[in-house]
Backbone and ligand atoms as CSV (ligand in chain L), in Angstrom:
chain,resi,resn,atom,element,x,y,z
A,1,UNK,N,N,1.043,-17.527,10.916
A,1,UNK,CA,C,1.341,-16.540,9.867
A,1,UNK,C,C,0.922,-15.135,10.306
A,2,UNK,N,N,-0.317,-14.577,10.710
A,2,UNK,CA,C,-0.916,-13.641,11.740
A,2,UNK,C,C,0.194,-13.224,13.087
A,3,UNK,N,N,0.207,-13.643,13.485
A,3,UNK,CA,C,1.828,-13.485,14.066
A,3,UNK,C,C,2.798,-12.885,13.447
A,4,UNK,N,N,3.290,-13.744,12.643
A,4,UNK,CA,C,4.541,-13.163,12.140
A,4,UNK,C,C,4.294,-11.911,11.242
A,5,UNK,N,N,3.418,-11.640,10.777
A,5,UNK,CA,C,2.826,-10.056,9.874
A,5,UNK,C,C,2.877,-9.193,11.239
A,6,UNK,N,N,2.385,-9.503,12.372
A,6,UNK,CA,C,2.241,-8.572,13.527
A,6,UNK,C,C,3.404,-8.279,13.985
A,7,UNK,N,N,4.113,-9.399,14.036
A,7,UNK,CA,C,5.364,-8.718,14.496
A,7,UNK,C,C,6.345,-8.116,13.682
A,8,UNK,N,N,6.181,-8.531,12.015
A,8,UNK,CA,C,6.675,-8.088,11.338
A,8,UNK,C,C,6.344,-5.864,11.285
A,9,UNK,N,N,5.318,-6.020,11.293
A,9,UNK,CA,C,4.848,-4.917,11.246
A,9,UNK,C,C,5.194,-4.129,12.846
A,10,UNK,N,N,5.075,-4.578,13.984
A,10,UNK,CA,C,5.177,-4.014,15.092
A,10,UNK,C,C,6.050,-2.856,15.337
A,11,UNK,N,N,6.952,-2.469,14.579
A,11,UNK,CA,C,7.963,-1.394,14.684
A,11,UNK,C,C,7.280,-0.056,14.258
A,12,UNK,N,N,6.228,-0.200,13.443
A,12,UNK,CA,C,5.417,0.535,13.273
A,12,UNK,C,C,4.273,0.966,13.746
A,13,UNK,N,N,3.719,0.000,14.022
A,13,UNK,CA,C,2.563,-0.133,15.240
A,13,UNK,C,C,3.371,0.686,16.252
A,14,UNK,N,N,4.507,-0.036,17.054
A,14,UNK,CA,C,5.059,0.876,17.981
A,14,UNK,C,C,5.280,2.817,18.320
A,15,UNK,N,N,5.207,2.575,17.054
A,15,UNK,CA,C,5.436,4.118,16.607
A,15,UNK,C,C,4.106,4.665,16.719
A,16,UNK,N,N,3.140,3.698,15.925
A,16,UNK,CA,C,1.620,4.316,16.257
A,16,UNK,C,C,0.444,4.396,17.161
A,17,UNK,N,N,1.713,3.605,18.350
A,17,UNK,CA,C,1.319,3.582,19.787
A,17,UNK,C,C,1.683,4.829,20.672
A,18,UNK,N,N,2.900,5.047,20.371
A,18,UNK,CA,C,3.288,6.475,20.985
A,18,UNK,C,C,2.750,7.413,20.428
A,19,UNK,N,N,2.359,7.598,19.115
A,19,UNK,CA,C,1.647,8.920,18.488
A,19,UNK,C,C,0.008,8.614,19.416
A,20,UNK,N,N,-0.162,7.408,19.413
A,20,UNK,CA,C,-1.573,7.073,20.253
A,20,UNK,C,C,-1.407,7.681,21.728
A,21,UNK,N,N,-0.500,7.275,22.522
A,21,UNK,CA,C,-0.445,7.617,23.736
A,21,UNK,C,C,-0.039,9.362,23.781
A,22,UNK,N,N,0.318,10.058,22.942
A,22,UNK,CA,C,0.401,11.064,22.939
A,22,UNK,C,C,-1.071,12.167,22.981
A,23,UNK,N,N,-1.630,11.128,21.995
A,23,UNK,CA,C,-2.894,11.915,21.459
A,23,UNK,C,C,-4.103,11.578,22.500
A,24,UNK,N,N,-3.918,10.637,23.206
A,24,UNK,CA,C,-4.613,10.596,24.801
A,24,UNK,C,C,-4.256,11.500,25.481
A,25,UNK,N,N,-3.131,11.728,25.636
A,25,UNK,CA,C,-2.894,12.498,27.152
A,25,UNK,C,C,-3.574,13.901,26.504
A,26,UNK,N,N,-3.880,14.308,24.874
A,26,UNK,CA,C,-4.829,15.689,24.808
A,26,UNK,C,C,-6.205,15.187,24.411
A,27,UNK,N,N,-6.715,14.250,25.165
A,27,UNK,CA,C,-8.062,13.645,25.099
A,27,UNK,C,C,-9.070,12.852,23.868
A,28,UNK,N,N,-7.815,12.367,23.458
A,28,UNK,CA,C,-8.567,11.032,22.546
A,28,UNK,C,C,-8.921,9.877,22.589
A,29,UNK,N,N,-9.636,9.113,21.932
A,29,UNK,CA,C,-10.667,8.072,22.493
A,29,UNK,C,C,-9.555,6.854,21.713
A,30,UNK,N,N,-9.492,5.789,21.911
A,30,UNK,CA,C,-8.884,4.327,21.460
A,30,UNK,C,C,-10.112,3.332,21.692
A,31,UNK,N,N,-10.147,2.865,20.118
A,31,UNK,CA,C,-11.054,1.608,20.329
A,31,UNK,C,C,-10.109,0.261,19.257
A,32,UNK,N,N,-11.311,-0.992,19.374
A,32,UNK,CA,C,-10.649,-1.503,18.056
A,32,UNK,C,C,-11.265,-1.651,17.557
A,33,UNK,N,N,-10.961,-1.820,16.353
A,33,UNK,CA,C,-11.991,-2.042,14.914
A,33,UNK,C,C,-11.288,-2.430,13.798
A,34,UNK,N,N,-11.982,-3.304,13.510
A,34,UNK,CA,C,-11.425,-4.650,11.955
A,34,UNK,C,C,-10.093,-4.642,12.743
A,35,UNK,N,N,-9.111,-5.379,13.364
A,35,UNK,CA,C,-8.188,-5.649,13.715
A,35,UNK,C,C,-7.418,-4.539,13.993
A,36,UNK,N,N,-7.480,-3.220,14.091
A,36,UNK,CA,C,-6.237,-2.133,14.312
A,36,UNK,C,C,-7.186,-1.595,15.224
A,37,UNK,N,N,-6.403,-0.694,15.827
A,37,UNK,CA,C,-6.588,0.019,16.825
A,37,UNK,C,C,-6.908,1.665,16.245
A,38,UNK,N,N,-7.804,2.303,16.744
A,38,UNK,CA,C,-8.254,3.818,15.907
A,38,UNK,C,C,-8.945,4.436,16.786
A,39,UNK,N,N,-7.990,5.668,16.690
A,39,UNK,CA,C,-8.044,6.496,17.722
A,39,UNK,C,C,-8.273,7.817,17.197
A,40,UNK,N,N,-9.265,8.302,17.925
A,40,UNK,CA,C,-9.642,9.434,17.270
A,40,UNK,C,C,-10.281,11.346,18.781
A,41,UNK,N,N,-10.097,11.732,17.827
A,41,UNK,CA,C,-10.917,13.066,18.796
A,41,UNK,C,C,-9.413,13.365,19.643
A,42,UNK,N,N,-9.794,14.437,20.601
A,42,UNK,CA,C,-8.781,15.885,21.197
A,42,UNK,C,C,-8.155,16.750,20.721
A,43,UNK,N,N,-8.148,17.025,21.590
A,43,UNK,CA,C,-7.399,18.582,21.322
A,43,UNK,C,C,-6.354,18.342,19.811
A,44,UNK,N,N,-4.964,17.466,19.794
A,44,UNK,CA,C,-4.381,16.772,19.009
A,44,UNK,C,C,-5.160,16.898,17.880
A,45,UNK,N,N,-5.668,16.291,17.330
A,45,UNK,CA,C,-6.861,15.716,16.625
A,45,UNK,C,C,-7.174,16.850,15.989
A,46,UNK,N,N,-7.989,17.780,16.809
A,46,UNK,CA,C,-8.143,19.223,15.866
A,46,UNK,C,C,-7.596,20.276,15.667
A,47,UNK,N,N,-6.088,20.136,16.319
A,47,UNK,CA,C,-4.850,20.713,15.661
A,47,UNK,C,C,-4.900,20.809,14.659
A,48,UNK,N,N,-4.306,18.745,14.169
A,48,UNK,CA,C,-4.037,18.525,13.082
A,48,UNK,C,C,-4.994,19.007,11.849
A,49,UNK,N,N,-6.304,18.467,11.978
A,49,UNK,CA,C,-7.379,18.697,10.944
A,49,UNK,C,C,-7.023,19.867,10.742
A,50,UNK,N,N,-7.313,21.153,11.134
A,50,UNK,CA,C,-6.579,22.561,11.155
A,50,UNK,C,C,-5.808,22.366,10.267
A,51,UNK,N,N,-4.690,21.931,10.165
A,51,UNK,CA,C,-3.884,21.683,9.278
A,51,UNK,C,C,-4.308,20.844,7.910
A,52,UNK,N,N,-5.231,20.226,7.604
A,52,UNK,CA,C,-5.488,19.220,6.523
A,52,UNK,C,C,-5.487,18.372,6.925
A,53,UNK,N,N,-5.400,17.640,7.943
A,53,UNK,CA,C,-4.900,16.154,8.287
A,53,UNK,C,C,-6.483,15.668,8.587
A,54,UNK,N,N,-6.948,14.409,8.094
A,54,UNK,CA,C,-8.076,13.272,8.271
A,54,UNK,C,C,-7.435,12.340,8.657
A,55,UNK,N,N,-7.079,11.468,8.697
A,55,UNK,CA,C,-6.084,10.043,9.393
A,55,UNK,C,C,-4.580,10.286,9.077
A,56,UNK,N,N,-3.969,9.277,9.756
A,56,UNK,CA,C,-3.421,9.041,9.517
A,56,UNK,C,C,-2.949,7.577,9.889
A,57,UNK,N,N,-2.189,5.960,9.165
A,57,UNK,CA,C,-2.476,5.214,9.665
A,57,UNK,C,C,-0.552,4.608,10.002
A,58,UNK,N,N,-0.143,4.301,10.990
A,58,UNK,CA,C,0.791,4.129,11.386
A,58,UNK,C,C,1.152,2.204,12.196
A,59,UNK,N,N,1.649,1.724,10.917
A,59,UNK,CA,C,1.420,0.020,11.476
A,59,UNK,C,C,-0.379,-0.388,11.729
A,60,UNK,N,N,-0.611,-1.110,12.642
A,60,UNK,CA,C,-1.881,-1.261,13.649
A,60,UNK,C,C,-2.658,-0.572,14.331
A,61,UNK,N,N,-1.991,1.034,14.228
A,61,UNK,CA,C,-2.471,2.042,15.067
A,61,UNK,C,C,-3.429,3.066,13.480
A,62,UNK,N,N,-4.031,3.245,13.699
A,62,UNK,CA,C,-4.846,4.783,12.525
A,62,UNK,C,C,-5.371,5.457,13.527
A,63,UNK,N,N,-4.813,6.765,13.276
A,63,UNK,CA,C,-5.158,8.633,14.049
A,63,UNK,C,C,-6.260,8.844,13.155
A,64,UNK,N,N,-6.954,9.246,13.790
A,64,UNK,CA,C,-8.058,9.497,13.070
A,64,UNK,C,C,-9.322,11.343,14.124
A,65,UNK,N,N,-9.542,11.973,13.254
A,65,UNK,CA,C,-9.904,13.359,13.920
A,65,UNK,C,C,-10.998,13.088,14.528
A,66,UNK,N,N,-11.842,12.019,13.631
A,66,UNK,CA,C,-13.202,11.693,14.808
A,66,UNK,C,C,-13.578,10.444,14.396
A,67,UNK,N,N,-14.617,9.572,15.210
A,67,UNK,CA,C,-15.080,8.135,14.999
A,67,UNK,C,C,-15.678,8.055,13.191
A,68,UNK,N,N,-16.309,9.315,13.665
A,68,UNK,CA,C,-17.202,9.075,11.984
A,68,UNK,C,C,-16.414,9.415,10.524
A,69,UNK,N,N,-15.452,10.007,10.740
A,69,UNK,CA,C,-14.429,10.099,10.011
A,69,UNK,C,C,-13.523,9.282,9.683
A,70,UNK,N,N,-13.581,8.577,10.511
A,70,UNK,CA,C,-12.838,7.203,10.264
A,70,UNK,C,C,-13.477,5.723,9.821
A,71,UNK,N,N,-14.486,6.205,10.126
A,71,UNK,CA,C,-15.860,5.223,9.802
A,71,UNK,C,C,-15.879,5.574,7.806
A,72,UNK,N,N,-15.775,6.778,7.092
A,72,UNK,CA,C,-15.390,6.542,5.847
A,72,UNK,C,C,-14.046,6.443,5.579
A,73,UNK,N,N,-13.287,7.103,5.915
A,73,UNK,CA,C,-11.809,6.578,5.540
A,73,UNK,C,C,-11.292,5.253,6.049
A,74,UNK,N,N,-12.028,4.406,6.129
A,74,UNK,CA,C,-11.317,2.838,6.593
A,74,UNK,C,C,-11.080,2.039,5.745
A,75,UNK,N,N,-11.662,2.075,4.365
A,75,UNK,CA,C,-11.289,1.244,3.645
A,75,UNK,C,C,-9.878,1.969,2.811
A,76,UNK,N,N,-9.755,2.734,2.708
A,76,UNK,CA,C,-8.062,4.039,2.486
A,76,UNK,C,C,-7.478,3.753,3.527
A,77,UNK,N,N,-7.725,3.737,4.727
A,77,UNK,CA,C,-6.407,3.546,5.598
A,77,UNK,C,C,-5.959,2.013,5.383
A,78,UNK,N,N,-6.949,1.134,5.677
A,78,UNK,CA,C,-6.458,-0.036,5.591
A,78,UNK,C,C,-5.796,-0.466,4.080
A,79,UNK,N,N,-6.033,0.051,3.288
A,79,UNK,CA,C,-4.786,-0.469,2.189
A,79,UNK,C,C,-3.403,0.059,2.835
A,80,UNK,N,N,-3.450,1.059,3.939
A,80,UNK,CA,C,-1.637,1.331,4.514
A,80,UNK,C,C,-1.563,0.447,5.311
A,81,UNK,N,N,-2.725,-0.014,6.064
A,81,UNK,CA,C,-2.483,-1.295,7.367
A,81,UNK,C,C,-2.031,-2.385,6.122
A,82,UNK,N,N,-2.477,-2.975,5.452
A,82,UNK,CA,C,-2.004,-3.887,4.452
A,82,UNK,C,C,-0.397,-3.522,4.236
A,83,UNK,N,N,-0.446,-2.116,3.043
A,83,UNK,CA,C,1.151,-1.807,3.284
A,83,UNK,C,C,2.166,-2.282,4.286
A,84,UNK,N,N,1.656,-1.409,5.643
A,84,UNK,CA,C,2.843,-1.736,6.275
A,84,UNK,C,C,2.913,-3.003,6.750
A,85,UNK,N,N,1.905,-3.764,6.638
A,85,UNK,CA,C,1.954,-5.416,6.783
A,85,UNK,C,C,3.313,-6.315,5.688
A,86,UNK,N,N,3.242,-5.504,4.265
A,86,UNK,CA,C,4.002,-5.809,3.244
A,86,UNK,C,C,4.870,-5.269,3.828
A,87,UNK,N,N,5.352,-4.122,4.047
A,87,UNK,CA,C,6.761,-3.430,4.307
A,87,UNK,C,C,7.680,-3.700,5.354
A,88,UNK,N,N,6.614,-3.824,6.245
A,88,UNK,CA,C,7.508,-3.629,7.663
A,88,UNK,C,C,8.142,-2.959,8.383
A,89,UNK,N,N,9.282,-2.954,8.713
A,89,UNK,CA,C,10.166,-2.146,9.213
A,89,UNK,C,C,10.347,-0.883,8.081
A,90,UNK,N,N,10.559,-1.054,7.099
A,90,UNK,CA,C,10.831,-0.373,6.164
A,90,UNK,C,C,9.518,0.846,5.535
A,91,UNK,N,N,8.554,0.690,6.429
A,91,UNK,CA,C,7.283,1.065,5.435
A,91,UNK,C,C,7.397,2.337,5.499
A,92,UNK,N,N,7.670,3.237,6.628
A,92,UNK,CA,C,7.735,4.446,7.005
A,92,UNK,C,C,8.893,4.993,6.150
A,93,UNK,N,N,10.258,4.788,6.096
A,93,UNK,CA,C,11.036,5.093,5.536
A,93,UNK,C,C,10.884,5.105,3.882
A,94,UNK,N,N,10.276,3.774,3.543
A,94,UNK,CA,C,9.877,3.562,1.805
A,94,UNK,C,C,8.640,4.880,1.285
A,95,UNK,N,N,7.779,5.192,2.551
A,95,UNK,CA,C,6.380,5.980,2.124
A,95,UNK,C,C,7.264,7.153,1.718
A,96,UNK,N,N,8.245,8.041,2.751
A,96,UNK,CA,C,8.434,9.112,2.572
A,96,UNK,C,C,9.340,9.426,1.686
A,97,UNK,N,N,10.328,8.201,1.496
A,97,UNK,CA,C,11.272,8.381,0.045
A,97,UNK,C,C,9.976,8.072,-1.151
A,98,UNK,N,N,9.461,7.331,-1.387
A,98,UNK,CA,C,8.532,7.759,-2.533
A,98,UNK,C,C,8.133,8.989,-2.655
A,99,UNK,N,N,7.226,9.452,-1.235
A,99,UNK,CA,C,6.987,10.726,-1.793
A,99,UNK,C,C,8.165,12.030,-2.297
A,100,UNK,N,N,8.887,11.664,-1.796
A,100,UNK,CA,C,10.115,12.686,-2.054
A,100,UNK,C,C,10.732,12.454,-3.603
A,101,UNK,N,N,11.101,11.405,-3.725
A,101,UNK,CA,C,11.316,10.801,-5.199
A,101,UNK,C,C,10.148,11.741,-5.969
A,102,UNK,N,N,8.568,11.590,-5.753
A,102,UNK,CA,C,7.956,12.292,-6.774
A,102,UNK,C,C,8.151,13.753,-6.668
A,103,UNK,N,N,8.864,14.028,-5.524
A,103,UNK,CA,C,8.723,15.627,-5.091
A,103,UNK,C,C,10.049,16.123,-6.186
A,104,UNK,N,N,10.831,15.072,-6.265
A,104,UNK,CA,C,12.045,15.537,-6.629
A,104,UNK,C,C,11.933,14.877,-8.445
A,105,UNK,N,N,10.715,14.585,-8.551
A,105,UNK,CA,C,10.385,14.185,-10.342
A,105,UNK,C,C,9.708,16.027,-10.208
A,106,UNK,N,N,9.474,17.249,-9.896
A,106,UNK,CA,C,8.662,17.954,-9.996
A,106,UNK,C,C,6.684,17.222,-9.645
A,107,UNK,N,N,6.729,16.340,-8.985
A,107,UNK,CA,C,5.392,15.527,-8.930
A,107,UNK,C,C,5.086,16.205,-7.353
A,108,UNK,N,N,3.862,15.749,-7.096
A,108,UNK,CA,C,2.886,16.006,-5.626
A,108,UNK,C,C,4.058,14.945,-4.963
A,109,UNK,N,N,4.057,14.941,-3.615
A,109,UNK,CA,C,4.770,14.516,-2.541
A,109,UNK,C,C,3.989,13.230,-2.208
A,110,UNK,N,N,2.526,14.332,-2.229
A,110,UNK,CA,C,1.114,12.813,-1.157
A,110,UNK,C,C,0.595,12.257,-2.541
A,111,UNK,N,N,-0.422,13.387,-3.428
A,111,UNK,CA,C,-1.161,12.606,-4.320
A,111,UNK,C,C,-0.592,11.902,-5.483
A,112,UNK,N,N,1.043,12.105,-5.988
A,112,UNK,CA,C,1.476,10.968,-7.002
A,112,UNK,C,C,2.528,9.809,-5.866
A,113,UNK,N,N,2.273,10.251,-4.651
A,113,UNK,CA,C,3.201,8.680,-3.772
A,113,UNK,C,C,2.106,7.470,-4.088
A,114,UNK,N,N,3.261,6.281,-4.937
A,114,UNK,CA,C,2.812,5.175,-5.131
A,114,UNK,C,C,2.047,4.785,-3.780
A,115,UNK,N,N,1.797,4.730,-2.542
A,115,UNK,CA,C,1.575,4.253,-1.743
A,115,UNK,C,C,0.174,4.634,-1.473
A,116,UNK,N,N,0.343,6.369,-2.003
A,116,UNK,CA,C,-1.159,6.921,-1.794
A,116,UNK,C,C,-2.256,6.496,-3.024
A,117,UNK,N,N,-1.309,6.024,-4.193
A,117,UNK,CA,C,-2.371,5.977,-5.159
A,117,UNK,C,C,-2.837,4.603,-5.285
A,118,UNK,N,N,-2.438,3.437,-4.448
A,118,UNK,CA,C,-2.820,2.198,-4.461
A,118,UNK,C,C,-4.305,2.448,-3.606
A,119,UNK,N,N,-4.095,3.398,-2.248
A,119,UNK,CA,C,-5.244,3.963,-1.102
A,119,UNK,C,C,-6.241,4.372,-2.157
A,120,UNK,N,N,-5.964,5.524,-2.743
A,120,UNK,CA,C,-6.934,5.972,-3.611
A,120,UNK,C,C,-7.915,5.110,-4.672
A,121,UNK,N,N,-7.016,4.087,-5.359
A,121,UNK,CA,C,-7.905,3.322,-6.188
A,121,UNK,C,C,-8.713,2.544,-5.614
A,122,UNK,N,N,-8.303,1.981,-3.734
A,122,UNK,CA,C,-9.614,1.626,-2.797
A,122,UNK,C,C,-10.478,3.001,-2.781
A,123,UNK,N,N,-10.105,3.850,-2.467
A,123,UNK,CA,C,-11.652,4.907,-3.204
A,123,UNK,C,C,-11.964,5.026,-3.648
A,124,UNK,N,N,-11.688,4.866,-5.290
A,124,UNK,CA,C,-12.497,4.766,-6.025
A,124,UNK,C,C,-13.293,3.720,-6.218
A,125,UNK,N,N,-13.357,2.629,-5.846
A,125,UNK,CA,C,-13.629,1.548,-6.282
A,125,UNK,C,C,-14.602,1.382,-5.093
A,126,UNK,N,N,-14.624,2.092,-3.594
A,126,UNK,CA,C,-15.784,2.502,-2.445
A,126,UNK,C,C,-16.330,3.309,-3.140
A,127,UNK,N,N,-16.474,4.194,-3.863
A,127,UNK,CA,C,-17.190,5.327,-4.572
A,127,UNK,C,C,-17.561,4.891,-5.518
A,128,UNK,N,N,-17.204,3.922,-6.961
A,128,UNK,CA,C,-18.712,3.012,-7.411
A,128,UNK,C,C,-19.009,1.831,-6.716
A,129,UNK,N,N,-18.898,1.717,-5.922
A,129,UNK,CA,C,-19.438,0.664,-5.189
A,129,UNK,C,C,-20.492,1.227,-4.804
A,130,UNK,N,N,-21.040,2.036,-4.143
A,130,UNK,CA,C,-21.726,2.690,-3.093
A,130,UNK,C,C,-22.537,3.635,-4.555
A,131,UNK,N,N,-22.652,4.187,-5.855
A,131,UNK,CA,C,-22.666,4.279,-6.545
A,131,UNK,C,C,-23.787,3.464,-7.001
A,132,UNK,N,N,-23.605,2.191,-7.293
A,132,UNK,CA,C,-24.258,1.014,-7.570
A,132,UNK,C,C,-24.956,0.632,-6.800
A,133,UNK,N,N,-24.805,0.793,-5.465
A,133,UNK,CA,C,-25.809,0.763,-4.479
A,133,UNK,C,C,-27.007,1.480,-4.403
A,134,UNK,N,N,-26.717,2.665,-4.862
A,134,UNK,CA,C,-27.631,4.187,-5.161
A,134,UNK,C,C,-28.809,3.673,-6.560
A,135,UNK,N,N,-28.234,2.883,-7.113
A,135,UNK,CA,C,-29.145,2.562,-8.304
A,135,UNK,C,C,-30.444,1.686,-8.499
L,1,ZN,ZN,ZN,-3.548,7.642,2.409
């Protein structure tokens, strides 16, 4: 069954292999962790942040700007590793028509995409968790 989710998903992964191999050749690190691959730091890397960008997670692959940054956003990315486990082939294409659909309700693009707000309620739910821990 692990198999077939991997390969189901692999078209995406693929994709988040070349954004990976890209973001090496401007000096980023690849490790693994909880089953995906996360890659983080270079030049790349602090482009993007520059821009707003903290991860991003693509199939099996998550971009990520630095180790420790990805070390809190892992439980948010991995509800998209889940996603595109559900989606598949389709996940990339389904994320950005949602967001566009809300763009085109007058809504946010990222923060009302169904996809982002399933991620988010894993943050909230890391944020009283950790919360309760504090007590
Ligand atoms: Zn997200």
């Amino acid at each position: 069954m692990r198999l077939l989710i991997l390969l189901w998903t692999l078209p995406t992964t693929l994709i988040g292999m070349l954004a990976a191999g890209v973001w090496m050749l401007f000096g980023a690190k690849a490790r693994l962790a909880h089953g995906v691959v996360e890659v983080h730091g270079g030049r790349f890397a602090y482009w993007m942040m520059r821009r707003g960008f903290a991860a991003m997670t693509l199939g099996h692959v998550i971009l990520g700007f630095s180790a420790a940054r990805l070390e809190q956003l892992r439980p948010h990315e991995h509800v998209h590793v889940r996603q595109a486990e559900r989606w598949g082939i389709l996940f990339i294409p389904a994320y950005l028509l949602a967001g566009l659909w809300q763009g085109l309700r007058g809504r946010h693009i990222y923060y009302d995409n169904p996809f982002e707000l399933e991620a988010f309620a894993m943050d909230a739910l890391v944020a009283k968790t950790n919360t309760h821990k504090k007590v």
